[in-house]
N, C-alpha and C positions, 0 to 999 in steps of 0.2 A: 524046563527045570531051572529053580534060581541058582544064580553064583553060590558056590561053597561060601561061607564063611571064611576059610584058609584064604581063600584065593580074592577075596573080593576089594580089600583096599589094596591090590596090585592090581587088577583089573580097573579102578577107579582111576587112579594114578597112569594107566596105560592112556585111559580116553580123555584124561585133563591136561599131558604130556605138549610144550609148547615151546619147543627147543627156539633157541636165541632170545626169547621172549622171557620164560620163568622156569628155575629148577622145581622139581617134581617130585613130592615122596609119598613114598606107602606108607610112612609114618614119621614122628616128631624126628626129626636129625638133631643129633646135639648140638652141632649150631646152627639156630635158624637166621639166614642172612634174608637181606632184598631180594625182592621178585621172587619168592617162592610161592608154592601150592603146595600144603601138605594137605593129607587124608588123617584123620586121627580120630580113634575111638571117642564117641559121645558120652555124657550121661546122661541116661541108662544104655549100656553099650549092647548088651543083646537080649531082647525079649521073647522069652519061647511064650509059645499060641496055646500049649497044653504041655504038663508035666509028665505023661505018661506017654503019648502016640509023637515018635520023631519022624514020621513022617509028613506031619504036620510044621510048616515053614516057621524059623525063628523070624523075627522083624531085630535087625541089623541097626543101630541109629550112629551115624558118621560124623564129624565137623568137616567141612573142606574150611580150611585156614588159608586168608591169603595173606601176602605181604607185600609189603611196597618200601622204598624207600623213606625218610621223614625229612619234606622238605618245607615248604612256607603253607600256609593253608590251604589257597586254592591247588597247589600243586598236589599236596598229599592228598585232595580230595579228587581232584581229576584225575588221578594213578590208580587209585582203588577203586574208583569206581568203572573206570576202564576195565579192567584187570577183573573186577565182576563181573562186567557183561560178559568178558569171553570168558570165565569160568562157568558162568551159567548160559549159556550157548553148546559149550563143550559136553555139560552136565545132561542138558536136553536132548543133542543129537546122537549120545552116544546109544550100544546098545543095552545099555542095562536099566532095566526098569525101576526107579523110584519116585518116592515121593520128595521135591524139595522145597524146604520153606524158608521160612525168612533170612537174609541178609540183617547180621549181628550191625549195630550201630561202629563206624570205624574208631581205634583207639590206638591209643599208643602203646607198643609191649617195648618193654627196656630189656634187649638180651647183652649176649657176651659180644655182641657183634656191633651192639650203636643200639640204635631207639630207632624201632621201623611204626608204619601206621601197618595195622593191621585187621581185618571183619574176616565175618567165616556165613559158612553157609550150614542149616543142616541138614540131612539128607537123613531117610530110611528107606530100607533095600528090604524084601523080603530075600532071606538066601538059603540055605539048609546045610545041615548037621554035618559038614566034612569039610 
């Protein structure tokens, strides 16, 4: 049976979870600092398979967002890509089945918090109607 939908970016967030290493969320936190992993609705965030039969699996489509610190070049590019591998290590051995593509090209987001480098991953989950 796929993941609920309800439950499924807290299950995501459960198996990407990397205590002393990066804070974890099931979705955007108001302020996003260094060394996070959030899970956040994609777009198109949920595709039903058919309009009428919901027993028929929706396709789920995710961001995993990371973040890093912004430091000189090679650093901000060694951090994230670090921080990638084990996100996609995490993403692969966990147990829930998706599909994951590309790693977003790294950038600079400006929050409330400083200017972190930041890529994402995306991910689709078939999950179902609860």
């Amino acid at each position: 049976m796929p993941a609920p939908i309800t439950t499924l970016r807290a299950s995501l967030a459960s198996a990407l979870a990397n205590n002393n290493v990066w804070n974890t969320y099931s979705y955007p936190p108001p302020t996003i600092t260094a060394n996070s992993c959030i899970v956040a609705p994609a777009d198109n965030y949920i595709t039903p398979s058919n309009n009428t039969n919901v027993a028929i699996s929706p396709l789920a489509n995710l961001k995993i967002i990371m973040t890093c610190p912004m430091l000189d070049n090679q650093g901000n590019l060694a951090g994230i890509e670090t921080m990638a591998c084990a996100v996609f290590k995490k993403l692969a051995t966990s147990n829930i089945v998706m599909n994951i593509g590309s790693m977003s090209a790294p950038s600079v987001l400006s929050v409330q918090s400083g200017d972190l480098l930041t890529a994402s991953f995306d991910i689709s989950v078939l999950t179902s109607w609860e």
